[in-house]
Backbone as CSV, one residue per row, in Angstrom:
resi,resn,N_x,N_y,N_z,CA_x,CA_y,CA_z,C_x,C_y,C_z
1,UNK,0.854,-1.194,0.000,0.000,0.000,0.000,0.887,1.239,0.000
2,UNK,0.838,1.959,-1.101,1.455,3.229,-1.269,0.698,4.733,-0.566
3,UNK,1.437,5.435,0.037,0.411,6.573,0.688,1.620,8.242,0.186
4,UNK,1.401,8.856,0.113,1.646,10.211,-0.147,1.756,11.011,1.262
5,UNK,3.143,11.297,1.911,3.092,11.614,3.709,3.566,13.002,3.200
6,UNK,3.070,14.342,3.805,3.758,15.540,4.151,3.947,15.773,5.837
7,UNK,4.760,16.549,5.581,5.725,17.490,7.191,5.415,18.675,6.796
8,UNK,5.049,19.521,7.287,5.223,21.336,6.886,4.867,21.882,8.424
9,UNK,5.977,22.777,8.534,5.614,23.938,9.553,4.943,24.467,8.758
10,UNK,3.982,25.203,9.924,3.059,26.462,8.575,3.214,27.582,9.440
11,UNK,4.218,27.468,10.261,4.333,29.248,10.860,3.178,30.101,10.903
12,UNK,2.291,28.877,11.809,1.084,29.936,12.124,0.084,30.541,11.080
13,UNK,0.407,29.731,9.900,-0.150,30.318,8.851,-0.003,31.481,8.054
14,UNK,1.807,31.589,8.848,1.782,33.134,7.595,3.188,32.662,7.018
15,UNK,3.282,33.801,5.963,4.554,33.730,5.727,5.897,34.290,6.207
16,UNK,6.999,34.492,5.691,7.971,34.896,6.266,7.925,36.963,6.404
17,UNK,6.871,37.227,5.662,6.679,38.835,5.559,5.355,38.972,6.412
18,UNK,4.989,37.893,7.358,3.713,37.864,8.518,2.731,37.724,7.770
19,UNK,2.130,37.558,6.327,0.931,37.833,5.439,0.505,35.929,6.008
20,UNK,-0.942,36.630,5.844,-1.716,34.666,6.687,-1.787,34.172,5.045
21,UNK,-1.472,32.853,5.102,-1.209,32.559,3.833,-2.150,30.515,4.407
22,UNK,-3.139,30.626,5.366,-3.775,29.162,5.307,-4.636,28.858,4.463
23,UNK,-5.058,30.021,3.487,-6.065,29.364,2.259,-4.969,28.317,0.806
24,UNK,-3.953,29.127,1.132,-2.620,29.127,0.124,-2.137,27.581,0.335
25,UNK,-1.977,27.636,1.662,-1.677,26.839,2.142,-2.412,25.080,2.261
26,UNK,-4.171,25.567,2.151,-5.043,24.479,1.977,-4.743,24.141,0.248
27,UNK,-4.630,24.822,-0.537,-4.444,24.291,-1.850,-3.721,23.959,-2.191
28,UNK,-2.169,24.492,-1.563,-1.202,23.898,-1.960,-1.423,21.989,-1.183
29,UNK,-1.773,21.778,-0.121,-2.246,20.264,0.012,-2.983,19.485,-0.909
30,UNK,-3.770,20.052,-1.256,-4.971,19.524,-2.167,-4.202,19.381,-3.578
31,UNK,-3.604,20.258,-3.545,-2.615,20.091,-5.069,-1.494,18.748,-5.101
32,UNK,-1.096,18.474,-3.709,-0.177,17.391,-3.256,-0.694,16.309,-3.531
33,UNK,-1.846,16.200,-3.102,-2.785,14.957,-3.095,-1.926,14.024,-2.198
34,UNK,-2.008,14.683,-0.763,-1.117,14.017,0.435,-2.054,13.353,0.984
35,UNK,-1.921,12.549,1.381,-2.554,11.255,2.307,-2.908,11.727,3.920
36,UNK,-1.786,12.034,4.408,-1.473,12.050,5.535,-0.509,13.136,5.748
37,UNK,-0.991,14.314,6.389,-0.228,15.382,6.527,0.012,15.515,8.180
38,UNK,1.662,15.889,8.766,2.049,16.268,10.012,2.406,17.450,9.786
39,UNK,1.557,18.569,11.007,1.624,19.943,10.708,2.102,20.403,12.234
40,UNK,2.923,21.356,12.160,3.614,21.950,13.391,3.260,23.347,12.952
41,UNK,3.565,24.269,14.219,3.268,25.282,14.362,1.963,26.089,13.850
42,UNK,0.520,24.869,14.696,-0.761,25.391,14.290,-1.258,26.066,15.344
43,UNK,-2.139,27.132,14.523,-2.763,28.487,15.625,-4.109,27.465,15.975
44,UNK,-4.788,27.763,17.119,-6.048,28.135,17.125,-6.991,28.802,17.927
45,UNK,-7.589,30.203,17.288,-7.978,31.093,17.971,-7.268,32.099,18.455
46,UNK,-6.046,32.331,18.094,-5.451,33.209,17.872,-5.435,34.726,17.576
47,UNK,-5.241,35.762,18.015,-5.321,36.811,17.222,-4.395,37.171,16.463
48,UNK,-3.288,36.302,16.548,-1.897,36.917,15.234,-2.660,35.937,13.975
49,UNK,-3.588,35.257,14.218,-4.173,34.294,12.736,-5.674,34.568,12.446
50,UNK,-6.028,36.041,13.416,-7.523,36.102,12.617,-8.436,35.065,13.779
51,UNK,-7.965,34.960,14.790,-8.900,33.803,15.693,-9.210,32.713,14.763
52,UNK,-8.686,32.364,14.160,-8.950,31.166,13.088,-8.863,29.599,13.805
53,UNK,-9.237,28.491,13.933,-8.940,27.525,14.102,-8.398,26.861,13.069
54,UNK,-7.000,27.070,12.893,-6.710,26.648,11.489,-6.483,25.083,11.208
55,UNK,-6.533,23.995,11.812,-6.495,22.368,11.923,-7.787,22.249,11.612
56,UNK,-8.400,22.856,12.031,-10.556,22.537,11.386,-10.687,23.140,10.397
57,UNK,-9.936,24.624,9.680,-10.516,24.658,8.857,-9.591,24.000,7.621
58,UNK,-8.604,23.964,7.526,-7.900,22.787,6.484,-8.354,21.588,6.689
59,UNK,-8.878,21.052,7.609,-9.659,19.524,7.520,-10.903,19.703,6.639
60,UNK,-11.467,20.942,6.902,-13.155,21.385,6.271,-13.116,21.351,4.985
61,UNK,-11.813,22.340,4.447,-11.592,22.578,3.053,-11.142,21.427,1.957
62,UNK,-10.242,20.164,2.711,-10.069,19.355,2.275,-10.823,18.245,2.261
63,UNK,-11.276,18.063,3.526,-12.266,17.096,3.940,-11.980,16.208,4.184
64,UNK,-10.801,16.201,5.412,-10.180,15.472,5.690,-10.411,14.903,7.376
65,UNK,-10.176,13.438,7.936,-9.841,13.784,9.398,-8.873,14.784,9.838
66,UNK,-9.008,14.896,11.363,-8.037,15.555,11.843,-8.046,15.721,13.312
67,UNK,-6.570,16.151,14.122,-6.325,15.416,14.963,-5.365,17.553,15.615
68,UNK,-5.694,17.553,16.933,-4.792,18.591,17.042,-4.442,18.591,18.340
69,UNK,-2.957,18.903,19.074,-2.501,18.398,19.612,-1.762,19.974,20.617
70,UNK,-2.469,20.728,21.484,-1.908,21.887,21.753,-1.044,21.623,23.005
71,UNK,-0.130,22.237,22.755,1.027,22.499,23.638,1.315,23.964,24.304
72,UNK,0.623,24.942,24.029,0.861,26.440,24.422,-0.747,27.013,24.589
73,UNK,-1.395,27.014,25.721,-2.186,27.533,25.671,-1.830,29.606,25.646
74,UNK,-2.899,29.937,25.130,-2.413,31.377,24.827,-3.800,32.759,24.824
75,UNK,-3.904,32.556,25.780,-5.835,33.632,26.335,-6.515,32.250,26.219
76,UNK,-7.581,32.469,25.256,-8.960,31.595,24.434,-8.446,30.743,23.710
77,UNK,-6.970,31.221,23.436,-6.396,29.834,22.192,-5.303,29.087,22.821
78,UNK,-4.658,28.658,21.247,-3.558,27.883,21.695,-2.824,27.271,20.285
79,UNK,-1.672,26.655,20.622,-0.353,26.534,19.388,0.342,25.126,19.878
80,UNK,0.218,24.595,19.029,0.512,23.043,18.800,0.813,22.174,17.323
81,UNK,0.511,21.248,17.145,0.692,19.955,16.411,-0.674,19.862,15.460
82,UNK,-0.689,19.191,14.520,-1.670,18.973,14.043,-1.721,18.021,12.756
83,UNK,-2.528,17.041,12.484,-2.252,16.211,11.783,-3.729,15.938,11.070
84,UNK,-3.568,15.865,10.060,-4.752,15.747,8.456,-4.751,14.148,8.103
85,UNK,-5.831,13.344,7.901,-5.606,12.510,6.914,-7.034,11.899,6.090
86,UNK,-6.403,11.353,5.038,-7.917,10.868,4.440,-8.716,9.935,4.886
87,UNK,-7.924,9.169,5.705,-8.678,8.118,6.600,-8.785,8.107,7.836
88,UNK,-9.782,7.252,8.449,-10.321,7.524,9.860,-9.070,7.547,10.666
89,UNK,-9.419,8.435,11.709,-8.181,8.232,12.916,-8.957,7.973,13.925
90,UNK,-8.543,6.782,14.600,-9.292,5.999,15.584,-8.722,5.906,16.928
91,UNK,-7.656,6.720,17.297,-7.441,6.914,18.421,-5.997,8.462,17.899
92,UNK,-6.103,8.844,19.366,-5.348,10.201,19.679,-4.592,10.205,21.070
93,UNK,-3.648,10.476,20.887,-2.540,10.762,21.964,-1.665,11.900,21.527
94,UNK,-1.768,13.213,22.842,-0.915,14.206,22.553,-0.048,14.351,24.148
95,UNK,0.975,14.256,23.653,2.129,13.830,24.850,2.533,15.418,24.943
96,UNK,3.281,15.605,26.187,3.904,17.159,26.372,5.430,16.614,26.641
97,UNK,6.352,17.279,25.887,7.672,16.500,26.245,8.359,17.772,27.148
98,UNK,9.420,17.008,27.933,10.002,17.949,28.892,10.778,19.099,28.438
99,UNK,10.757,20.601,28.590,10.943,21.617,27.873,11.728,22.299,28.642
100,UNK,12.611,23.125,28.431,13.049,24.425,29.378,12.433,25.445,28.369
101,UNK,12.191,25.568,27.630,11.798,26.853,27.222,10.307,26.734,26.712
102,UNK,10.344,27.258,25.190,8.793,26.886,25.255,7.620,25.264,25.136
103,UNK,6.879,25.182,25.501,6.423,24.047,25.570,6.277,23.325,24.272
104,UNK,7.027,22.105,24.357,7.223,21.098,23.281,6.141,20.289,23.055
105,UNK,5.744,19.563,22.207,4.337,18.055,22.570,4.801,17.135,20.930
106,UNK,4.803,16.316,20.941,4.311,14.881,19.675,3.231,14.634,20.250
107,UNK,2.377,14.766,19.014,0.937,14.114,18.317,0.880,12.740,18.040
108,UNK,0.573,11.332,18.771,0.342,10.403,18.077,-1.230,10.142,17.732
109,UNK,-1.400,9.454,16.290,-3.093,9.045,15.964,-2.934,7.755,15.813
110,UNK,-3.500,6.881,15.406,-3.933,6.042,15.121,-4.657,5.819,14.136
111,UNK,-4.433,5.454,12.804,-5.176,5.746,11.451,-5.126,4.446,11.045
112,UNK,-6.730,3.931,10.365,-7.454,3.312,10.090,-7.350,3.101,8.527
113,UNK,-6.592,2.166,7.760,-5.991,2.140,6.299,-7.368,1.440,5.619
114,UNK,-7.447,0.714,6.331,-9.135,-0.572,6.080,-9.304,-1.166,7.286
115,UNK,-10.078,-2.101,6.946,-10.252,-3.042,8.480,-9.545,-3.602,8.854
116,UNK,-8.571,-3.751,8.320,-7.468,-4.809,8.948,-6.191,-4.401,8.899
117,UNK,-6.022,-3.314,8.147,-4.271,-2.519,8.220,-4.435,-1.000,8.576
118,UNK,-3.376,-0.239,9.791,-3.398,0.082,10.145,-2.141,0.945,10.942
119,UNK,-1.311,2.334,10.938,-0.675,2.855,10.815,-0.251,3.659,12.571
120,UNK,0.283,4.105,12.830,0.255,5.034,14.148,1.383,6.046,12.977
121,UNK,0.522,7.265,12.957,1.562,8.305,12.884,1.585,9.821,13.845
122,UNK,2.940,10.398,13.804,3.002,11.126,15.016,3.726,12.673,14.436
123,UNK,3.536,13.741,14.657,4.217,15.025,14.195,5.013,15.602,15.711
124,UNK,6.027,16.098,15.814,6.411,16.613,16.684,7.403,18.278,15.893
125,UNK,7.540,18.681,17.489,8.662,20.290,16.776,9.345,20.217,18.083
126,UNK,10.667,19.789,17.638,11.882,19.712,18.975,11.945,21.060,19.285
127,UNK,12.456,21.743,20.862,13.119,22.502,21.141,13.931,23.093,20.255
128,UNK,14.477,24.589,20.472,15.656,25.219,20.292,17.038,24.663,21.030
129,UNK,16.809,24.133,22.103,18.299,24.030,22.721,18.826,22.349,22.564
130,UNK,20.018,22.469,22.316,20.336,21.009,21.979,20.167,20.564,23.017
131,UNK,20.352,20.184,23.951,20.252,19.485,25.530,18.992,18.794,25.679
132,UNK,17.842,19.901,25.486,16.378,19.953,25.502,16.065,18.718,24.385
133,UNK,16.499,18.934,23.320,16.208,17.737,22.100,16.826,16.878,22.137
134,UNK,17.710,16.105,23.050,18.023,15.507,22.888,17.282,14.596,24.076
135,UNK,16.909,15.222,25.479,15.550,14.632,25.882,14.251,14.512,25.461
136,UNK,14.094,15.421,24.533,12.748,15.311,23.906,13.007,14.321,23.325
137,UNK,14.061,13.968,22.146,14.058,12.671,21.391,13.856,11.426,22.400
138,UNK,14.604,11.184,23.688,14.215,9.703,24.069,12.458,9.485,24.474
139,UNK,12.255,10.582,24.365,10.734,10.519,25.605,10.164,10.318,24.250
140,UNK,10.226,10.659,22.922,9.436,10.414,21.791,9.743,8.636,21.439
141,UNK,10.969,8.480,21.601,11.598,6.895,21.738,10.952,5.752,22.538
142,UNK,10.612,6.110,23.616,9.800,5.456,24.804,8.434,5.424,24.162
143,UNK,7.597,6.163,23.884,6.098,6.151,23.124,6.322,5.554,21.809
144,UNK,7.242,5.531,21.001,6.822,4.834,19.725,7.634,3.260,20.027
145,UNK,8.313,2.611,21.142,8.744,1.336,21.537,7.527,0.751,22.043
146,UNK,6.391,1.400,22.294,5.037,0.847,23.022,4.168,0.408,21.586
147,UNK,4.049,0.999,20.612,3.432,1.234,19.741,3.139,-0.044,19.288
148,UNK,1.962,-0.521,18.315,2.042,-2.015,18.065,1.611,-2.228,16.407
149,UNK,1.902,-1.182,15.629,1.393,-0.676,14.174,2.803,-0.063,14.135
150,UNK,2.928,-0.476,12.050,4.029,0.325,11.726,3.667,1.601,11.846
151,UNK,5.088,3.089,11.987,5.506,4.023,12.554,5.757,4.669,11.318
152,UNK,4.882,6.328,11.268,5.597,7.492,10.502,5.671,8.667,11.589
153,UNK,7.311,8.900,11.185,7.628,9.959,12.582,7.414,11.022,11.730
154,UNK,6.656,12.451,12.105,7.188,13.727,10.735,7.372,14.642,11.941
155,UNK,8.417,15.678,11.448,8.367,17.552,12.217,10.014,18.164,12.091
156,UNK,9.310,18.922,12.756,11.103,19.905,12.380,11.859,19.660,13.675
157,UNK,12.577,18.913,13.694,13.396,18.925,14.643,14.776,19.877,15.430
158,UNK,14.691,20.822,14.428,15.228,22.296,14.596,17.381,22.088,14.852
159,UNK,17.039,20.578,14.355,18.353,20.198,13.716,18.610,19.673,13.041
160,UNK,20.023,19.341,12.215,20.493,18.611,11.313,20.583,17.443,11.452
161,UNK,21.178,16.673,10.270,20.994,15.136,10.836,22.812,14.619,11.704
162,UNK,23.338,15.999,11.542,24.720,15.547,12.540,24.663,16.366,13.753
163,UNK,23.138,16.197,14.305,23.246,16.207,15.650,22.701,14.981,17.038
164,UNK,22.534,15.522,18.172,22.698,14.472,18.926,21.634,13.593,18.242
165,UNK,20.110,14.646,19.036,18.792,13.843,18.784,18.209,13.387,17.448
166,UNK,18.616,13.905,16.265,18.181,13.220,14.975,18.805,11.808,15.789
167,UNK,20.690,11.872,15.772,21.020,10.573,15.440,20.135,9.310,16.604
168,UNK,19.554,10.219,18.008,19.100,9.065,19.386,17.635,8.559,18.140
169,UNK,16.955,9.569,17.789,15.656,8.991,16.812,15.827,8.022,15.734
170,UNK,17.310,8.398,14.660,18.001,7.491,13.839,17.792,6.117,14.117
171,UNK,18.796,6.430,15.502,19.126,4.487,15.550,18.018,3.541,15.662
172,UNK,16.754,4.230,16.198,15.619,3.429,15.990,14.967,3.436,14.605
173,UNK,14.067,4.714,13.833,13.869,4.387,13.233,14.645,4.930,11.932
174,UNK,13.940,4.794,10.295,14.620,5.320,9.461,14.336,6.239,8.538
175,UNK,15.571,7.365,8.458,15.440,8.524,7.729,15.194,8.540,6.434
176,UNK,13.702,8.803,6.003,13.132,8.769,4.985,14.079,9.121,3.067
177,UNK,15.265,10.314,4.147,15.545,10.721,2.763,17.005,9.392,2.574
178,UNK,17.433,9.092,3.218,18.194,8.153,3.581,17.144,6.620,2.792
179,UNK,16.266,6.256,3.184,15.603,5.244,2.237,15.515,5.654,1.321
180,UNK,15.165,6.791,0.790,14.927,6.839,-0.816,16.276,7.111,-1.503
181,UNK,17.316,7.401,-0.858,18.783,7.717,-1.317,18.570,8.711,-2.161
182,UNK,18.042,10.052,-1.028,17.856,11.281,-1.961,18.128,12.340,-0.541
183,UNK,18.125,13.798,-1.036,18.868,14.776,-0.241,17.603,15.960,-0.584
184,UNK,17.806,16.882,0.181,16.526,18.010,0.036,17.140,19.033,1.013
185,UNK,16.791,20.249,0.893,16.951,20.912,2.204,15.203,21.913,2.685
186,UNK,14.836,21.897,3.495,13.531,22.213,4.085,13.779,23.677,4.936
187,UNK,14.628,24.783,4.920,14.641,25.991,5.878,16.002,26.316,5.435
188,UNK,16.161,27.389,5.169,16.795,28.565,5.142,17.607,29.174,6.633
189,UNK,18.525,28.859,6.836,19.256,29.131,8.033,20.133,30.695,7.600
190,UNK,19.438,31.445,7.834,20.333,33.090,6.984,20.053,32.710,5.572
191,UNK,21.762,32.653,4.897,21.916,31.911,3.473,21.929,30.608,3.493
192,UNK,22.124,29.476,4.542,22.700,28.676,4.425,21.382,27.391,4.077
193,UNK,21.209,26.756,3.272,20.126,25.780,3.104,20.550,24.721,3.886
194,UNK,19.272,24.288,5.093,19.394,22.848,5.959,18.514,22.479,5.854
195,UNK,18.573,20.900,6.146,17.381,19.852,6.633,17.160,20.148,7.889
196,UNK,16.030,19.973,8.443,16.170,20.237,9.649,14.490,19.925,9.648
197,UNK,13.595,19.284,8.442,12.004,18.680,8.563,12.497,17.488,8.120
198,UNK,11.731,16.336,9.082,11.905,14.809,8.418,10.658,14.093,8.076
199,UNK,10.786,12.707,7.675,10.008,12.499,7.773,10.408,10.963,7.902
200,UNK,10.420,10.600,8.881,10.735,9.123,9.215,9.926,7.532,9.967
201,UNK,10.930,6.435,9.639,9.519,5.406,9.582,10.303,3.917,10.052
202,UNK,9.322,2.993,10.657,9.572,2.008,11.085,10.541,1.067,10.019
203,UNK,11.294,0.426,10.462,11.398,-0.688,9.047,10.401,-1.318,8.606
204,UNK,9.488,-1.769,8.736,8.722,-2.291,7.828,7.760,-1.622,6.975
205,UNK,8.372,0.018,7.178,7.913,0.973,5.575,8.945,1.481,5.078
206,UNK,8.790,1.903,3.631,10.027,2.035,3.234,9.995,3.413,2.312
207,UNK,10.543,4.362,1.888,10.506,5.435,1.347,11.064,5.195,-0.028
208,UNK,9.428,5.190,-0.937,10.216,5.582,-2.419,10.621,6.479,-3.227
209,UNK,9.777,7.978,-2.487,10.740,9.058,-3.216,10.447,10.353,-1.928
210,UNK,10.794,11.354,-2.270,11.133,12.484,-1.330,11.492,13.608,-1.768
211,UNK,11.266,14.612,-1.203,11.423,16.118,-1.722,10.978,17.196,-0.673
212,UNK,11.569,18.266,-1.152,10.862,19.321,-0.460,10.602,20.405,-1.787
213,UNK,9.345,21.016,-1.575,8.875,21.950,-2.093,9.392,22.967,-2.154
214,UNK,10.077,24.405,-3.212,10.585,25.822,-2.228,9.118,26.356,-3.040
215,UNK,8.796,26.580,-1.596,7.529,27.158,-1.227,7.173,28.574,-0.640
216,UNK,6.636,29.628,-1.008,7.155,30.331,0.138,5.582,31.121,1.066
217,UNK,4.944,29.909,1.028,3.981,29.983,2.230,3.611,30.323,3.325
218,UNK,5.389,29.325,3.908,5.422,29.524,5.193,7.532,30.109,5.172
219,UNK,7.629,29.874,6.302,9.342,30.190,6.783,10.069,28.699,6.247
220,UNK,9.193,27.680,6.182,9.684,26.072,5.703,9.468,25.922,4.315
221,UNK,10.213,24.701,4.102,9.408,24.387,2.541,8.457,22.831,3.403
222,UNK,7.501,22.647,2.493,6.710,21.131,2.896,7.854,19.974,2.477
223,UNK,7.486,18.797,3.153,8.542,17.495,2.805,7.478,16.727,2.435
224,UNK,7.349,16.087,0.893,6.531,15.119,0.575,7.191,13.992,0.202
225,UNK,6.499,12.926,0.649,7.276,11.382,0.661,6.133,10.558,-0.021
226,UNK,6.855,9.506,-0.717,5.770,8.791,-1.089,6.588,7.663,-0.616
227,UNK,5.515,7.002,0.540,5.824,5.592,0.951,5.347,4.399,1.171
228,UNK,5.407,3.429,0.940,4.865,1.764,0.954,4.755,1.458,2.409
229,UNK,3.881,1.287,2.342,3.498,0.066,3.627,3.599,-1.476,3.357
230,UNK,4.584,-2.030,4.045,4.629,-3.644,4.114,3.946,-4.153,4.896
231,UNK,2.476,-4.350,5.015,2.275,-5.588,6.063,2.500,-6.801,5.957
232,UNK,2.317,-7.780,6.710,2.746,-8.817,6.631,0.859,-9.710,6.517
């Protein structure tokens, strides 16, 4: 079973010049024809986004499930995780991982392929401080070792892949662009182009192709994967 996975920060729904760019943003999905989207940095109710609930209304527009996972409450609203897909999600878990600065969380769902096959996927957005991500990575390690369905990890981990916590997430599971034996960069560091959005997966899925979009929606580009599911 082949599925179509995106990662995208959506920076709140604007772009890098603050303009709200989530209608832009719903079409550019719909144009993807993504399966299963992991979304970081979602508003809802917000006043820097128009009080928008923006995880309901990209589910509305697409018509998709959806799953949202807040980590920052903020007045009436709040800023978190959020995850889209075309098929049922039949269970939800939003974890808060240990933070010194601002509050971190991974989204796990539980998505429903048919009656009998069946996926756990999860979006997270590591910390700024390396120390911090590199505890956030084991505590994300501990929840997907429980898990009993193959694994898609997606989010920005706000590092490269030659740092600590990519490599503690690595050794378990595997780096998507690494299965497809392809390279991308997802954010703009000043001038400097890095990876630093993944999108990663149990062994028993496997990544057949990969990319990132230059998009300029958001502050990210989106990471689209197209990947196989092996059940047995």
């Amino acid at each position: 079973m082949i599925l179509t996975i995106m990662t995208y920060n959506i920076h709140g729904g604007k772009d890098i010049d603050d303009n709200l760019t989530i209608y832009g943003i719903s079409n550019f999905i719909k144009q993807s024809k993504a399966d299963v989207i992991g979304l970081q940095e979602v508003d809802t109710y917000l006043g820097r986004s128009y009080f928008l609930n923006e995880i309901k209304y990209l589910a509305k527009r697409l018509k998709m499930y959806y799953a949202f996972g807040p980590n920052i409450k903020i007045g009436l609203g709040s800023f978190g995780n959020g995850i889209l897909s075309r098929y049922p999600i039949v269970k939800k878990n939003n974890y808060h991982l240990t933070s010194t600065g601002e509050r971190r969380g991974v989204l796990s769902v539980l998505i429903e392929l048919d009656s009998y096959r069946k996926i756990w996927f999860l979006t997270t957005h590591l910390g700024l401080n390396s120390k911090e991500r590199v505890i956030q990575s084991q505590e994300i390690l501990k929840i997907i070792k429980r898990l009993d369905y193959p694994v898609i990890l997606t989010g920005d981990f706000n590092e490269t892949p030659e740092n600590e916590a990519y490599s503690i997430i690595n050794h378990v599971l595997v780096d998507g662009a690494f299965s497809a034996n392809s390279d991308y960069y997802s954010y703009l560091d000043g001038d400097e182009p890095v990876r630093i959005d993944y999108i990663m997966h149990s062994k028993d899925i496997s990544v057949e192709s990969i990319k990132a979009v230059d998009c300029n929606l958001s502050d990210h580009f989106p990471v689209i994967a197209s990947v196989r599911c092996n059940f047995d």
